[in-house]
PATOR-39207 format. One record per residue (C-alpha): x, y, z; residue in one letter. Coordinates in nm, 4 decimals. Each point is the difference from the previous one (the first is absolute). Layout:
N
NODE        u        v        w zagu
NODE        X        Y        Z    A
...
***
This chain:
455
NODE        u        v        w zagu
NODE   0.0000   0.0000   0.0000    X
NODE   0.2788   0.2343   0.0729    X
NODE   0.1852  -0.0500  -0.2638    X
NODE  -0.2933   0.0552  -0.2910    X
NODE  -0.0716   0.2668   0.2564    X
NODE   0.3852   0.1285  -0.0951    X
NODE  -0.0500  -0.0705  -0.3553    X
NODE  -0.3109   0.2103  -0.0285    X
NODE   0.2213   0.3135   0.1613    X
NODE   0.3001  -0.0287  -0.2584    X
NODE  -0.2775  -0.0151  -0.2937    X
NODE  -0.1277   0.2956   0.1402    X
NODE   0.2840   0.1689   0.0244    X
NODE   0.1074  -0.0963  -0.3738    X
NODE  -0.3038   0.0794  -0.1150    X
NODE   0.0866   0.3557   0.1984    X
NODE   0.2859   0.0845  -0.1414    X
NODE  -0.0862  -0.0843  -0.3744    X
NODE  -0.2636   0.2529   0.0323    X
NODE   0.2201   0.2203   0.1732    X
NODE   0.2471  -0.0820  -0.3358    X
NODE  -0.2650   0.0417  -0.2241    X
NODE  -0.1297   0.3596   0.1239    X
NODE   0.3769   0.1298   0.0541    X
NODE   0.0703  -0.1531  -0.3838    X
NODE  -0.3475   0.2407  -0.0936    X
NODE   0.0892   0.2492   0.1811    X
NODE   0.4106  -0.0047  -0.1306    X
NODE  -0.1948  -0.0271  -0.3972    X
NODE  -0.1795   0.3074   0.0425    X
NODE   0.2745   0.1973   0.1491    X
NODE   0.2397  -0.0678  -0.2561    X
NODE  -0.2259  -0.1069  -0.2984    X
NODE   0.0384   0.4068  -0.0981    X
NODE   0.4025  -0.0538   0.0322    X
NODE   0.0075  -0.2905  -0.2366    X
NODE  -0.2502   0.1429  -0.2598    X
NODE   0.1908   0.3529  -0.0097    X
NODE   0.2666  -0.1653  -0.1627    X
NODE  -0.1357  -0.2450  -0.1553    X
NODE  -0.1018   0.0591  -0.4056    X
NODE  -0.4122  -0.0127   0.0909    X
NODE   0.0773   0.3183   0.2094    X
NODE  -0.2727   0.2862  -0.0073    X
NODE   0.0953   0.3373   0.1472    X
NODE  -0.2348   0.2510   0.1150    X
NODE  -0.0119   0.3535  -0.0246    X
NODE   0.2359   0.3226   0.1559    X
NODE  -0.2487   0.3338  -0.0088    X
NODE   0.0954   0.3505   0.1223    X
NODE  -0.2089   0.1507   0.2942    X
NODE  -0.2556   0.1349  -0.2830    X
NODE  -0.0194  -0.3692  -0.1875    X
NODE   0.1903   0.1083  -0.2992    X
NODE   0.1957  -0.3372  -0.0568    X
NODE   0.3677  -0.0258   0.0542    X
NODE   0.0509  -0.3650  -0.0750    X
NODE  -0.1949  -0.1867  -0.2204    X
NODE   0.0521  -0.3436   0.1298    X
NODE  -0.2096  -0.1850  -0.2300    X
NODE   0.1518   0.2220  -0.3281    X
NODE  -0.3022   0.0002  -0.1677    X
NODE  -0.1088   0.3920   0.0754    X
NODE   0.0433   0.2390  -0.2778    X
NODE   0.1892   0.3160   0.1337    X
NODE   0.1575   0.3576  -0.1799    X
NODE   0.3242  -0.0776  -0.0577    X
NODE   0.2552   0.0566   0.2276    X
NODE  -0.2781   0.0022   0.2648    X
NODE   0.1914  -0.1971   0.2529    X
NODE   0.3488   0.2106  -0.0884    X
NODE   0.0200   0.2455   0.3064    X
NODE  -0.0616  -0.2901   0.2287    X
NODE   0.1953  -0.2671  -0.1890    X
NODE   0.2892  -0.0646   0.2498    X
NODE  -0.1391   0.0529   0.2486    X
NODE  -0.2981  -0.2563   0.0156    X
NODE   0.1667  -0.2444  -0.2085    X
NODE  -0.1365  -0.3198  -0.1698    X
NODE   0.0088  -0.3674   0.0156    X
NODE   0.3265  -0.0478  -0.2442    X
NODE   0.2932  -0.0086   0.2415    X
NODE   0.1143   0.3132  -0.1582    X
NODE   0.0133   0.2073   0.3120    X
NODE   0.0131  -0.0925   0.3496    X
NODE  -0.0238   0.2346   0.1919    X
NODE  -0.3582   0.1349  -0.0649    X
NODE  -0.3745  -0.0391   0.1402    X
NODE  -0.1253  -0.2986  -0.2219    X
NODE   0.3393  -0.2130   0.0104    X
NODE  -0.0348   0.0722   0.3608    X
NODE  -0.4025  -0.0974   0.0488    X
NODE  -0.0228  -0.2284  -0.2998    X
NODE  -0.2113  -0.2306   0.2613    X
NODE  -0.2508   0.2390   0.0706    X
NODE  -0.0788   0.0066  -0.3278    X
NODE  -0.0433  -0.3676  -0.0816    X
NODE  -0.3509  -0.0508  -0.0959    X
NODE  -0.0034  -0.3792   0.1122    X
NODE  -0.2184  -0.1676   0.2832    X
NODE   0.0836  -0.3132   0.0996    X
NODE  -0.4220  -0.0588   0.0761    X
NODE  -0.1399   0.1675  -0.3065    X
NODE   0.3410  -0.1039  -0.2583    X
NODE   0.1576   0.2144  -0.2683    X
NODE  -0.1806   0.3251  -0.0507    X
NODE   0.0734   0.2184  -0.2727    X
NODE  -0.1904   0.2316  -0.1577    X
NODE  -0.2686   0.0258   0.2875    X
NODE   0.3066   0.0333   0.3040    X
NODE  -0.0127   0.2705   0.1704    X
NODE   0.3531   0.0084   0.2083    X
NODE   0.1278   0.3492  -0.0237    X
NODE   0.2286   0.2466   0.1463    X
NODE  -0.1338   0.3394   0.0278    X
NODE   0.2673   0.2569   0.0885    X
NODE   0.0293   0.3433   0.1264    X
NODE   0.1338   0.1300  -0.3426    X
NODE  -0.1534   0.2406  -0.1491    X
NODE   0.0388  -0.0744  -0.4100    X
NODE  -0.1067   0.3580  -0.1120    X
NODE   0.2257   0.1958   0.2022    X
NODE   0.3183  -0.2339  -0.0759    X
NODE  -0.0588   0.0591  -0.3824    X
NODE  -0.0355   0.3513   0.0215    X
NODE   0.3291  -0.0703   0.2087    X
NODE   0.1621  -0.1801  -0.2514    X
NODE  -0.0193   0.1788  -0.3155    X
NODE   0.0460   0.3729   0.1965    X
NODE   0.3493  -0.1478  -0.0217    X
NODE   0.0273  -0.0086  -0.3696    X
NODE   0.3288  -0.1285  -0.1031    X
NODE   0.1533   0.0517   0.3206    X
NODE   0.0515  -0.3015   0.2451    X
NODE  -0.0438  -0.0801   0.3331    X
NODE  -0.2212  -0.0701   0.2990    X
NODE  -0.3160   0.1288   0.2050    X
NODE  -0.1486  -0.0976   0.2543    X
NODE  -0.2872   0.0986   0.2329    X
NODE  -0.1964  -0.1496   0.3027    X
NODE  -0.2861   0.1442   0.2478    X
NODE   0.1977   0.1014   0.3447    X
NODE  -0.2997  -0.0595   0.1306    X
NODE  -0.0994  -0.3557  -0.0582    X
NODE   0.3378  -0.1497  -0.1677    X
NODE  -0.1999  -0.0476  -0.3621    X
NODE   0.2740   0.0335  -0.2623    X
NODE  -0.1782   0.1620  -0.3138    X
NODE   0.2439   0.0873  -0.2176    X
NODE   0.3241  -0.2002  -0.1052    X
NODE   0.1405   0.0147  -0.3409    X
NODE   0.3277  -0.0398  -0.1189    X
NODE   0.1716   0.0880  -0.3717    X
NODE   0.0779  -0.1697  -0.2072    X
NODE  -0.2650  -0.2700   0.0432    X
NODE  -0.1953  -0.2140  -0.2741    X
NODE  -0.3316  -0.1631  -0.0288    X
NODE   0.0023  -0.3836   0.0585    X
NODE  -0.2162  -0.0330  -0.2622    X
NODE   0.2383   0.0264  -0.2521    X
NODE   0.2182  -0.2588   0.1781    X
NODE   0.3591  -0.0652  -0.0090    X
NODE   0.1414  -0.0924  -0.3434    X
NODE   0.2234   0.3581  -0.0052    X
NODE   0.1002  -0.0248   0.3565    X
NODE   0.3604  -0.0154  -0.1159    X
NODE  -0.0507   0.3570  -0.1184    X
NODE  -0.1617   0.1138   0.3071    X
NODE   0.1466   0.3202   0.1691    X
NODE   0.1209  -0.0389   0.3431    X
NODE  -0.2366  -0.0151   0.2605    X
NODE  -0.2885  -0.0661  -0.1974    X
NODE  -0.1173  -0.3008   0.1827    X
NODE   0.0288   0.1323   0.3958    X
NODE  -0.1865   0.3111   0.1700    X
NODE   0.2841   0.1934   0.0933    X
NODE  -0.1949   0.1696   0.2826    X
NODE   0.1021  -0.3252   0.2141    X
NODE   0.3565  -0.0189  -0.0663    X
NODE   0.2796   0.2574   0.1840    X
NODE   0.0822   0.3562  -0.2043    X
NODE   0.2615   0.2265   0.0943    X
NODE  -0.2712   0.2556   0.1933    X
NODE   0.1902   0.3053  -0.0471    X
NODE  -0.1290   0.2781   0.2070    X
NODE  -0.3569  -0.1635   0.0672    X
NODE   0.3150  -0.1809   0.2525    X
NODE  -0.0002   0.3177   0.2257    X
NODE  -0.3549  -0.0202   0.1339    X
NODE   0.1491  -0.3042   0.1907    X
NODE   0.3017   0.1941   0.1334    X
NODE  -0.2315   0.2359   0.1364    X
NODE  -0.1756  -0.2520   0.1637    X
NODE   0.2667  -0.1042   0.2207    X
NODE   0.1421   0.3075   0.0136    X
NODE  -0.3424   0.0942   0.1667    X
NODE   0.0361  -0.3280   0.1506    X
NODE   0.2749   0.1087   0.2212    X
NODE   0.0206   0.3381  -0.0178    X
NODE  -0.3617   0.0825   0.0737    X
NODE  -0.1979   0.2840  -0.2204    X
NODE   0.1766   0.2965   0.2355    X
NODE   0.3733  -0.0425  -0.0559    X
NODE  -0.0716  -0.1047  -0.3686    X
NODE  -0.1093   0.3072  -0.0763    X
NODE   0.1997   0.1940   0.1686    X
NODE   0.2937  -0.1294  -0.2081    X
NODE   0.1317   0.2194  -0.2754    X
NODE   0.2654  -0.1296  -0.2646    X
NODE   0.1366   0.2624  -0.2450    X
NODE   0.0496  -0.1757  -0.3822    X
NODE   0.2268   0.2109  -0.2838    X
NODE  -0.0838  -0.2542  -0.2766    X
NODE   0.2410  -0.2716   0.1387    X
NODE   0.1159  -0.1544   0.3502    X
NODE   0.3430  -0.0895   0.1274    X
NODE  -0.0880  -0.2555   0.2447    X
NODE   0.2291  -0.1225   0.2685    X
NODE   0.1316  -0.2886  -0.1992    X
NODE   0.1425   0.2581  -0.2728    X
NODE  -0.2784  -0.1652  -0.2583    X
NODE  -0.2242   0.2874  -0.1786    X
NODE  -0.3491  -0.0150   0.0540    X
NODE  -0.1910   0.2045  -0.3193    X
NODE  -0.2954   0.1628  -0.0236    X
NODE  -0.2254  -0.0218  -0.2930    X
NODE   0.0286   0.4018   0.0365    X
NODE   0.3070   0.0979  -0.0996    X
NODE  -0.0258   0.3787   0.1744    X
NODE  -0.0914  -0.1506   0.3198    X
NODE  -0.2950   0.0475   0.2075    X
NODE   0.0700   0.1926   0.2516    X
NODE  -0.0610  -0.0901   0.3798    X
NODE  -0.2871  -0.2257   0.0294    X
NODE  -0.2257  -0.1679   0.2652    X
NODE  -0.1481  -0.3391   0.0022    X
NODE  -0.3319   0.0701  -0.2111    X
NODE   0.2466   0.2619  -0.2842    X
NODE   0.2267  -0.2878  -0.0044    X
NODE  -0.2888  -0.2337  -0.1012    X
NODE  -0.1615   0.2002  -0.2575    X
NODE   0.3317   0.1037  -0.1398    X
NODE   0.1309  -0.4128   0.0269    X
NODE   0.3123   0.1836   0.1082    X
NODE   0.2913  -0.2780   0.0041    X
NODE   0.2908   0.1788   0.2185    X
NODE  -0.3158   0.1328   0.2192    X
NODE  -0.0632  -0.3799   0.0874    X
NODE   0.3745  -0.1330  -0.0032    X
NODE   0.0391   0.2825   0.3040    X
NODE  -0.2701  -0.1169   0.1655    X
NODE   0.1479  -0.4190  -0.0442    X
NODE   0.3029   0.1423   0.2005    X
NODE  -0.1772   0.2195   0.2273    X
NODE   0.0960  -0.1517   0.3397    X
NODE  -0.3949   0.0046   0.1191    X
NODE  -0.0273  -0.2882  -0.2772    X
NODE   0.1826  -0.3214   0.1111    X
NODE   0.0534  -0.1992  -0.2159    X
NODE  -0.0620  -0.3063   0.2153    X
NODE  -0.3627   0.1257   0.0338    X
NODE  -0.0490   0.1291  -0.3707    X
NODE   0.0551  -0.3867  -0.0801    X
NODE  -0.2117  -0.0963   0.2590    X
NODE  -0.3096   0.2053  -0.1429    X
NODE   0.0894  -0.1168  -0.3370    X
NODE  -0.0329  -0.3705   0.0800    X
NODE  -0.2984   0.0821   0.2060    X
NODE  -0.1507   0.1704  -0.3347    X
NODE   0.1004  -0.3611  -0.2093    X
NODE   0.3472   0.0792  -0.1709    X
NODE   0.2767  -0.3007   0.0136    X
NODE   0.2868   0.1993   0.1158    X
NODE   0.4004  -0.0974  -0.0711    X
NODE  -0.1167  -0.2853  -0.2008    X
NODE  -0.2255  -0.1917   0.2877    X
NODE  -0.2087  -0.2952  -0.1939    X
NODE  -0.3190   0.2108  -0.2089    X
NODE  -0.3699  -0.1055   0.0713    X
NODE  -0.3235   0.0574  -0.1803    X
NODE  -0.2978   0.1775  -0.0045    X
NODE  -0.2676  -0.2620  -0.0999    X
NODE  -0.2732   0.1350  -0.2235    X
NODE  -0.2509  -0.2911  -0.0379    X
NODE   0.2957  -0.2018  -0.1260    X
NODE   0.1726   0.1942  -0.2024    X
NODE   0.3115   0.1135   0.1660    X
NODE   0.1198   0.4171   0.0524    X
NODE   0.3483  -0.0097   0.0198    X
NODE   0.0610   0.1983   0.4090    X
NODE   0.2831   0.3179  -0.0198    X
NODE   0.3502  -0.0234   0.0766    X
NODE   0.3178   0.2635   0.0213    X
NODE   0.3508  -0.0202   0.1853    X
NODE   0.0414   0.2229   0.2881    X
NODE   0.3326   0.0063   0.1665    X
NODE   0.1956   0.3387   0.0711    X
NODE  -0.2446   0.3200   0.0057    X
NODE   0.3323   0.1411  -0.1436    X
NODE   0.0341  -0.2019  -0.2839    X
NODE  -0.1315   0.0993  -0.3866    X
NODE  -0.1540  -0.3209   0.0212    X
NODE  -0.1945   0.0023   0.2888    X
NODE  -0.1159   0.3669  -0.0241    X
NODE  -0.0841  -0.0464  -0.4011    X
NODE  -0.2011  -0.3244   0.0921    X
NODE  -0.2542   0.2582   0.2223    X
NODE  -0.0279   0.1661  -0.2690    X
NODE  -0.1151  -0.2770  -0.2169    X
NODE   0.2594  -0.1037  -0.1989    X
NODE   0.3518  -0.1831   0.0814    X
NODE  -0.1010  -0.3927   0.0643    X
NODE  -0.3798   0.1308   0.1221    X
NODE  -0.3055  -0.2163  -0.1962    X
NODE  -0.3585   0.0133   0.0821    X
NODE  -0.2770  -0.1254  -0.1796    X
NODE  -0.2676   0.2328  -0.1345    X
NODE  -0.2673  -0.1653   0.2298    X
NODE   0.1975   0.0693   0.2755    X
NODE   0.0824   0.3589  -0.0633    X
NODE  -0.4307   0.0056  -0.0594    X
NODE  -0.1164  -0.1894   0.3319    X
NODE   0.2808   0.1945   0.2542    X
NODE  -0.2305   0.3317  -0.0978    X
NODE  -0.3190  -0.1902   0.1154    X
NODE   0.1703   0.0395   0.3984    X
NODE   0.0429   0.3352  -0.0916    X
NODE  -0.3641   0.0965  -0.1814    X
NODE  -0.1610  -0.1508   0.3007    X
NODE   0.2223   0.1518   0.2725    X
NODE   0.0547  -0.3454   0.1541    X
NODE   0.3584  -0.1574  -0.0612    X
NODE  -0.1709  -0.2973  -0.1134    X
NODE  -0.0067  -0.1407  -0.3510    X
NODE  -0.3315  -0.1074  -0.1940    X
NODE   0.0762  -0.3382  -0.1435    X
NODE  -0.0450  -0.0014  -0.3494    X
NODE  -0.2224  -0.2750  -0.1412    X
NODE  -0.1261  -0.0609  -0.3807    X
NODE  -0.2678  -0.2203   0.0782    X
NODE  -0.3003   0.0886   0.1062    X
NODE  -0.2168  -0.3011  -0.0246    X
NODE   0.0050  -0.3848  -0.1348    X
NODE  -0.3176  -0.2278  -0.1157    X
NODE   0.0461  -0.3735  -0.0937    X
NODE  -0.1348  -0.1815  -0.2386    X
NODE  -0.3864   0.0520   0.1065    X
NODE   0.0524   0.3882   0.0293    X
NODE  -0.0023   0.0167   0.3726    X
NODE   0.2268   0.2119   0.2130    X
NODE   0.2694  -0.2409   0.1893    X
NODE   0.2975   0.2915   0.0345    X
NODE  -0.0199   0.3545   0.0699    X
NODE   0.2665   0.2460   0.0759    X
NODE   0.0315   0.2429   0.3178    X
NODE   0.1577   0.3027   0.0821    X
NODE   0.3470  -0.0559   0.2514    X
NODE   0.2539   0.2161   0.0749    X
NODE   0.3843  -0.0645   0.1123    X
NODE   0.1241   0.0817   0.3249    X
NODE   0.1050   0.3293   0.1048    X
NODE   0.2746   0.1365  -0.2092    X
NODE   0.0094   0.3442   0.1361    X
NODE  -0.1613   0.2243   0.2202    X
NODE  -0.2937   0.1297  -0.0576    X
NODE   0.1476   0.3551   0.1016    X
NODE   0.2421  -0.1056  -0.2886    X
NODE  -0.2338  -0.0493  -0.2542    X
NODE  -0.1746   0.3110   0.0712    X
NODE   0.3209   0.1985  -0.0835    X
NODE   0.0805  -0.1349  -0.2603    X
NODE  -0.3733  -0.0356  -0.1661    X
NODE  -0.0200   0.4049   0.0488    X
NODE   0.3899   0.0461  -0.1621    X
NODE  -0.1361  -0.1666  -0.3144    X
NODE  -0.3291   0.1421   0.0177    X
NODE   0.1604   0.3235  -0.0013    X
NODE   0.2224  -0.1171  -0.2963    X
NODE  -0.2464  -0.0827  -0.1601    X
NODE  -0.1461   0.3534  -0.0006    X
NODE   0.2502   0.1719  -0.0758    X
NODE   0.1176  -0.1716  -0.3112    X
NODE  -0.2351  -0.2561  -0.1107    X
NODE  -0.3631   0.2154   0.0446    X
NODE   0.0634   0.1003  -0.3907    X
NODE   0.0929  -0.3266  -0.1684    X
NODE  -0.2603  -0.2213   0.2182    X
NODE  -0.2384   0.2096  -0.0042    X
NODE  -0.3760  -0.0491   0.2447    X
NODE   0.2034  -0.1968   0.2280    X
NODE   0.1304   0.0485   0.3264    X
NODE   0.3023  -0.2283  -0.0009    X
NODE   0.3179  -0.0649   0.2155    X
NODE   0.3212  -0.0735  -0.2491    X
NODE   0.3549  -0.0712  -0.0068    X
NODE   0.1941  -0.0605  -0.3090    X
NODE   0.3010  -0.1457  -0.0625    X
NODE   0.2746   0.0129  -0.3255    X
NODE   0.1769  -0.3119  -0.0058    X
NODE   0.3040  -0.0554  -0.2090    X
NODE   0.0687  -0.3778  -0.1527    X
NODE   0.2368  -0.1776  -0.1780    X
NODE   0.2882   0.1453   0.1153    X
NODE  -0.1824   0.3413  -0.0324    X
NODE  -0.0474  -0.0027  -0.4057    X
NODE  -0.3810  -0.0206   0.0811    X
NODE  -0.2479   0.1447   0.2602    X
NODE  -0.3309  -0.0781   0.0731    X
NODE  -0.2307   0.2154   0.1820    X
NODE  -0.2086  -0.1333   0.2533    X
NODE  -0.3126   0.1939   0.2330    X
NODE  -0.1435  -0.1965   0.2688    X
NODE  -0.2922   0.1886   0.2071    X
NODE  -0.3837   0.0034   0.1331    X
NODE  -0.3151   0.1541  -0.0138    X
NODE  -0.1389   0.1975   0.3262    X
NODE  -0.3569  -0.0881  -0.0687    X
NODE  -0.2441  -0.2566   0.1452    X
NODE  -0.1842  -0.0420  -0.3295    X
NODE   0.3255  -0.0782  -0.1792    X
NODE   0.2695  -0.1742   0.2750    X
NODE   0.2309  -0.1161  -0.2763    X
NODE   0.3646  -0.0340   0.0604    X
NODE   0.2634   0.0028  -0.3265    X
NODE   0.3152  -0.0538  -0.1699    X
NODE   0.0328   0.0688  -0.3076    X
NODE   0.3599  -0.0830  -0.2089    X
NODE   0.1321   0.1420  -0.3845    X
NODE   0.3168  -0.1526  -0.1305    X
NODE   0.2380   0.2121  -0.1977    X
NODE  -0.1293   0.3435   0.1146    X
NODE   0.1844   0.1728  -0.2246    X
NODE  -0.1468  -0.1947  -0.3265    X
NODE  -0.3310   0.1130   0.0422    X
NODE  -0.2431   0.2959   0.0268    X
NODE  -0.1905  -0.1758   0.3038    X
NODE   0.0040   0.0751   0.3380    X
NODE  -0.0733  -0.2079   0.3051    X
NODE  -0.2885   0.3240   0.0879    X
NODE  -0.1474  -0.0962  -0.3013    X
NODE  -0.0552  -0.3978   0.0427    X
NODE  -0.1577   0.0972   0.4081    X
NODE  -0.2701   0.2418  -0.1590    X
NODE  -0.0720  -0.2397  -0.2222    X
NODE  -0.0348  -0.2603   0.2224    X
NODE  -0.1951   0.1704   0.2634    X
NODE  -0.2256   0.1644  -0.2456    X
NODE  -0.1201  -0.3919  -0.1075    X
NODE  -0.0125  -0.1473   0.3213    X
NODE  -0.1462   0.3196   0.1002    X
NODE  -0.3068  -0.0618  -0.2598    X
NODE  -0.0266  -0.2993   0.0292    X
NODE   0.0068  -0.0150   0.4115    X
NODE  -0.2157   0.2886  -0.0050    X
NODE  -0.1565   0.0866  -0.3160    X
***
């Protein structure tokens, strides 16, 4: 009796665990049926839309589109070749899968989609306000972390696939707003971060730093200004709407300004400094290459020139964008940028949406405040002509590349207004090979996202 008794139990348990089995084998096939289908040759891909519906990735190919249509966003959202990496659908190519382990291979009738934060409209107008110029812009809401606008020249529409790729021009297949650019000036609204940092508002402003057009400093290097007749003695807010180099090479040295602590407040802010191992800044997948420079004698050319923004200094457009969202909202805290705002699988229903997170602190708020009304006040001064109905806070920067035969011209800012909390960096290559100005890409693409935010 006991031992049929015994028998019964290990059946049972047998019985137990091949059901257990069975529902962990289910459960294993519909988690990973999407894996196995994305890359198999029955895949069916769904859809990428801007935050209007205007399609951005045509997963199924079969929509009929103006060409070029997909040529502002092009590397930047990506396709299904293996072509480029680093971009949203390489990056979310699962999302996408319209396959259901339960209901089987869905095609024309699947309804997985990404639905981003882009807004089509304003990148185009983006994109050809550059003309023949190249480049990057990008812009995000400081508010929520929505990045609407991201185009980078050259680009190409997927479309027309691959066959020339050989005679592609460099850069055509990445967004260059997430890899590192010498910053030039835009570099100094960091210095005076930390030099706010330690200083504090009162002694920064009190200091006063005479330029003639060119600085001796204590090393014996020469520090140049971009005006050759000098400027004159200058405070902190003259110095930054003047970008006045031996203005900001005194102020490296200055003895209030340790260099210890400037390094501190730079690593605090997300530059790799001396070479320490570089991180990312994740962007739904796609990866936004974090700043870097070399700080090691306030004395030295190198040192004080990397402040400035160039010497071994590299941040990514993004970067140089979200830094001005601590500042626009007077908190020391980043907005996290995001591109995707939503995500519906195969039966059109909801299963990912994206929400609004900030960093830690990265500065004082008392900091940000100082800094937010230096730029604001910039931006009166000598921006209220070219961008025009705004009330924006800018800094700009010059920044001189290979080996100095080129410079590129870079603005990075924000707009003081609730109805339009959009943060920017905009980038031209080659300044001095074309009529365009960095003013002129920021009205143009705050007058579309303006309209089509608030219109």
């Amino acid at each position: 009796m006991k031992s049929i008794k015994r028998c019964q139990r290990i059946i049972s348990l047998f019985i137990i665990l091949f059901i257990g089995g069975m529902i962990a084998l289910v459960v294993k096939i519909q988690r990973e049926a999407s894996f196995y289908m994305i890359n198999s040759e029955e895949t069916s891909l769904g859809m990428v839309y801007d935050r209007n519906g205007d399609v951005l990735f045509d997963g199924t190919g079969k929509g009929e589109y103006p060409d070029g249509h997909f040529i502002d966003v092009g590397n930047l959202i990506g396709d299904d070749k293996g072509q480029m990496e680093n971009t949203l659908v390489a990056n979310n190519i699962q999302k996408l899968n319209n396959y259901s382990f339960s209901t089987g291979l869905v095609s024309e009738d699947g309804k997985a989609a990404i639905y981003t934060t882009l807004d089509h409209a304003a990148n185009r107008a983006v994109y050809d306000a550059f003309g023949y110029a190249e480049g990057c812009a990008v812009a995000y809401n400081y508010k929520t972390g929505e990045i609407l606008v991201c185009t980078s020249l050259p680009s190409f529409d997927f479309t027309k696939g691959y066959d020339d790729i050989a005679n592609f021009k460099s850069g055509t297949l990445i967004s260059k707003n997430m890899y590192g650019t010498v910053p030039g000036s835009t570099q100094k609204v960091s210095t005076v971060i930390a030099a706010l940092e330690i200083m504090g508002a009162d002694k920064l402003y009190s200091k006063r730093y005479n330029c003639t057009g060119s600085y001796l400093n204590k090393s014996g290097d020469r520090i140049d200004c971009h005006n050759a007749y000098g400027h004159g003695t200058l405070d902190i807010q003259l110095a930054i709407e003047n970008s006045c180099n031996p203005f900001f090479a005194q102020l490296i040295e200055d003895d209030d300004l340790p260099l210890g602590k400037l390094k501190k407040v730079y690593e605090t802010l997300g530059y790799a400094v001396n070479g320490e191992d570089e991180e990312y800044i994740d962007i739904n997948g796609i990866k936004c290459e974090k700043a870097s420079t070399t700080l090691n004698d306030p004395y030295e050319f190198k040192t004080q020139w990397g402040c400035m923004g160039q010497g071994d200094t590299l941040v990514s457009p993004v970067q140089l964008m979200i830094w001005q969202s601590a500042i626009a909202n007077e908190t020391g805290k980043v907005t996290m940028p995001y591109l995707i705002d939503h995500v519906t699988n195969v039966s059109g229903k909801v299963k990912e949406r994206a929400k609004t997170q900030t960093s830690d602190r990265l500065f004082s708020a008392d900091t940000a405040s100082s800094v937010k009304e230096m730029l604001l006040t910039n931006g009166q001064n000598n921006y209220s002509w070219s961008i025009g109905g705004y009330k924006v806070g800018v800094k700009s920067g010059t920044a001189q590349v290979f080996e100095g035969e080129q410079e590129n011209s870079l603005l990075v800012g924000f707009v003081d207004d609730p109805s339009l909390p959009v943060a920017f960096c905009v980038l031209i290559e080659d300044k001095n090979n074309t009529y365009l100005t960095t003013e002129n890409i920021v009205k143009v693409m705050l007058d579309s996202l303006n309209n089509d935010l608030n219109g």
